[in-house]
N, C-alpha and C positions, 0 to 999 in steps of 0.2 A: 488492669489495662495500662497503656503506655501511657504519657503523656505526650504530647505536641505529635507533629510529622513522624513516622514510620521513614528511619535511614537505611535499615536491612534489609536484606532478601534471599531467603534461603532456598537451597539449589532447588528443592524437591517442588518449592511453590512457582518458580520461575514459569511462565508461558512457553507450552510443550515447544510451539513453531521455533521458540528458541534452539530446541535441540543440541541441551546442554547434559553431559554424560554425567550422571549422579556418584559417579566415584572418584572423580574430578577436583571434588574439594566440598568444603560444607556450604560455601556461600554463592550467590550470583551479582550480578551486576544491579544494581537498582536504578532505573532510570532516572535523571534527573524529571523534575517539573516540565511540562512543551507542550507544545501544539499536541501531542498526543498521549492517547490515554493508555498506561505503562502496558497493559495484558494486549495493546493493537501496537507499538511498537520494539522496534529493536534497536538497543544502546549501539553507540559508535564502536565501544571497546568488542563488542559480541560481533559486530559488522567486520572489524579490521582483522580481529585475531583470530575468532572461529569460522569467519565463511571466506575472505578475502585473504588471509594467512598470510598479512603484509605486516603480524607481527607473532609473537611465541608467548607474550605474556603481558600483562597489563601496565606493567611498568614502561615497556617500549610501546604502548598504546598512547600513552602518558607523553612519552617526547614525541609522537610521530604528529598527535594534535597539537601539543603547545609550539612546536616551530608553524602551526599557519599553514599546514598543507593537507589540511581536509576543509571542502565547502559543501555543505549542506542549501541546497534553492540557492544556490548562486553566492554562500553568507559562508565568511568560515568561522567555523565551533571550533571551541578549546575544553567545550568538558565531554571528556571519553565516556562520562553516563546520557549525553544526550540524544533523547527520543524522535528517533529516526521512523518514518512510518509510512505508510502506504501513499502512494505516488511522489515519494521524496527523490529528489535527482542527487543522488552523492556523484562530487566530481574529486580526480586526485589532480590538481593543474600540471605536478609536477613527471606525472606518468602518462598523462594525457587522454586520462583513462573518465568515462564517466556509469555511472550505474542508477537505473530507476527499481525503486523500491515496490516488489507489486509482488501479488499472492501466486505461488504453484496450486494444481488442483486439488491439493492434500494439504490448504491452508497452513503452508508453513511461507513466509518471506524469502520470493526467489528477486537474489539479487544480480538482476538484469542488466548485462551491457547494454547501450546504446550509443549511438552519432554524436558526434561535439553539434550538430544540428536539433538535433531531438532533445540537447540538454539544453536547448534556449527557454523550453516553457515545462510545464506541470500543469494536470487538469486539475479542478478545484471543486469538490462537492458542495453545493448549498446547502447548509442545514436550515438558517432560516433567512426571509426578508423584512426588516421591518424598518418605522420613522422614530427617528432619534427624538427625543425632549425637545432638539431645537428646528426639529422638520424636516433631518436631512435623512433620506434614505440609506439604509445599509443594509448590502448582505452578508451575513456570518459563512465562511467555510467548513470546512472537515479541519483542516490545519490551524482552525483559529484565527487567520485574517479576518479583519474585516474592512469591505470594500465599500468606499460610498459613492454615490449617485450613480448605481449599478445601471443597467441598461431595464424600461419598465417593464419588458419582458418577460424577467429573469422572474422567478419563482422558485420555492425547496424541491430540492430533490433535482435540479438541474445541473448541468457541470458548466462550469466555464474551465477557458483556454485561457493560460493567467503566462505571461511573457516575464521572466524570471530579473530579466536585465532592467528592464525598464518599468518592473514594478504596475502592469497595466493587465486588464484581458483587454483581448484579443478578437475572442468570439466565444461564441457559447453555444451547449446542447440543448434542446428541450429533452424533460425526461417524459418520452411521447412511444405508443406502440411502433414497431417496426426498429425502433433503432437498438444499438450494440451496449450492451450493461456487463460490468461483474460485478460477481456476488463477493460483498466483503466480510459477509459476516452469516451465523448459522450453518444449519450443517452440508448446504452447496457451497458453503464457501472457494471460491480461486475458479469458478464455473464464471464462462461467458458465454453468452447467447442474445437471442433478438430476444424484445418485449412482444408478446403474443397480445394478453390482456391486461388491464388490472380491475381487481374487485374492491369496493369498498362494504366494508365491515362497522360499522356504527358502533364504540361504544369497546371494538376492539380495533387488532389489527390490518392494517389492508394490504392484501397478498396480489401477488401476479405471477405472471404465469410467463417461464422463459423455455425457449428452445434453442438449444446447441446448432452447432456446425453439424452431429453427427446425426441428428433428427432426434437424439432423445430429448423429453418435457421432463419442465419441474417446478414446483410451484416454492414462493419463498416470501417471505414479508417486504416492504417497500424499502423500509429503513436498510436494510441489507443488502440494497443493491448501487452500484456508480455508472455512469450513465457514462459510454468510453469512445463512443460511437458515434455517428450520424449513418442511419439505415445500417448496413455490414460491414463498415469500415471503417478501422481502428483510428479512432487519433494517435493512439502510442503505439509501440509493436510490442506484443507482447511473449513469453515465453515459450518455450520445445511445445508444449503439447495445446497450443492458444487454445488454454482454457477448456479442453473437451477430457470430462474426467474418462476412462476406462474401469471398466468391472475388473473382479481379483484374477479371476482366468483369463483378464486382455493382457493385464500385467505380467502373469506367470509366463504367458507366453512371450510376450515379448522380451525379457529377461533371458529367457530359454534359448530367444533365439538369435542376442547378443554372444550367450555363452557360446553357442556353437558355433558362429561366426568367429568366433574369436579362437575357441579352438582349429580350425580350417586353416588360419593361415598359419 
């Protein structure tokens, strides 16, 4: 066995959503330490070079961070390993371009334009709420903040609205039936829909019960969903197909009938 921290990462082990081509080279990127946990994010170098192709190789990944013109939540990063992850707002000041980090319905990282308006805040999952040793409330995020003297409402599994500039929320979700969740994790992952039910399970998991835009159900554990919504409507916007997965023959077909369109003209 190794001794201390694990520096490597070999392509083969890398996290599929990365969609790093195995003949490519022998190694991948290993995320730095962050707010997120390496197999749920994606490294700056993987964001700039293979999906934003605002550079050709890691070494021009290297100058494009160290001149200061990548900001990750409003903050800018200088290491091209760092773990970039679901609802992260990457901005380029210099392009004036900004992008929210959020799941396609095929669980891979679609990275999303949005409004120099819409890159003012990030929604914040609660994982938990509790009283510090000296009395002072705090709630823990998804991104690893933590926020004190929350609002006494707040409870896990709720989103706040966290305003990037001024370091504050805003406002907040209850994670309550009727309103708008995705699924961040299992195998609905990048699915959004309403809360139907939830059941609780004593002793295991507690599951609920979500329905799509297109009327199809499906049930998923609690932990794996983010609360995105109040009733149908999105606090973000999200990507081409908002969140409603399609069967292999919706897919086939509609591929089929890009290709023919495109032959036509």
């Amino acid at each position: 066995m190794v001794r201390g921290p694990r520096k490597h990462l070999k392509r083969l082990n890398a996290p599929r959503h990365w969609m790093l081509d195995k003949l490519a080279g022998k190694w991948a990127p290993r995320p730095s330490p962050g707010p997120h946990k390496l197999r749920e994010s994606l490294p700056l170098v993987v964001l700039l070079r293979n999906r934003l192709k605002y550079a050709l190789t890691r070494r021009e990944v290297i100058s494009i961070v160290a001149q200061k013109l990548i900001k990750v939540d409003a903050k800018v990063r200088t290491d091209p390993n760092y773990p970039a992850g679901i609802m992260d707002v990457v901005s380029v000041p210099k392009t004036n371009e900004n992008f929210r980090l959020i799941y396609d319905v095929k669980g891979r990282f679609n990275v999303h334009r949005i409004t120099p308006e819409e890159a003012k805040f990030k929604l914040l999952k609660v994982r938990k709420v509790f009283t510090s040793p000296k009395g002072v409330p705090v709630a823990v995020t998804h991104d690893g903040r933590t926020i004190r003297y929350p609002d006494p409402l707040i409870s896990a599994n709720d989103t706040l609205k966290f305003d990037l500039s001024e370091k504050k929320v805003t406002d907040y979700v209850k994670f309550d039936t009727g309103n708008l969740v995705l699924v961040t994790g299992g195998h609905n992952i990048g699915r959004v829909g309403v809360v139907e039910k939830k059941e609780k399970h004593p002793g295991s998991f507690d599951i609920i019960h979500v329905k799509d835009s297109a009327g199809h159900s499906f049930a998923t554990r609690v932990s794996n969903v983010f609360v995105i919504g109040k009733g149908t409507k999105s606090l973000v916007t999200l990507p081409k197909r908002k969140g409603v997965r399609s069967s292999a023959l919706e897919d086939r077909n509609r591929r089929l009938g890009a290709v023919t369109a495109t032959e036509a003209k």
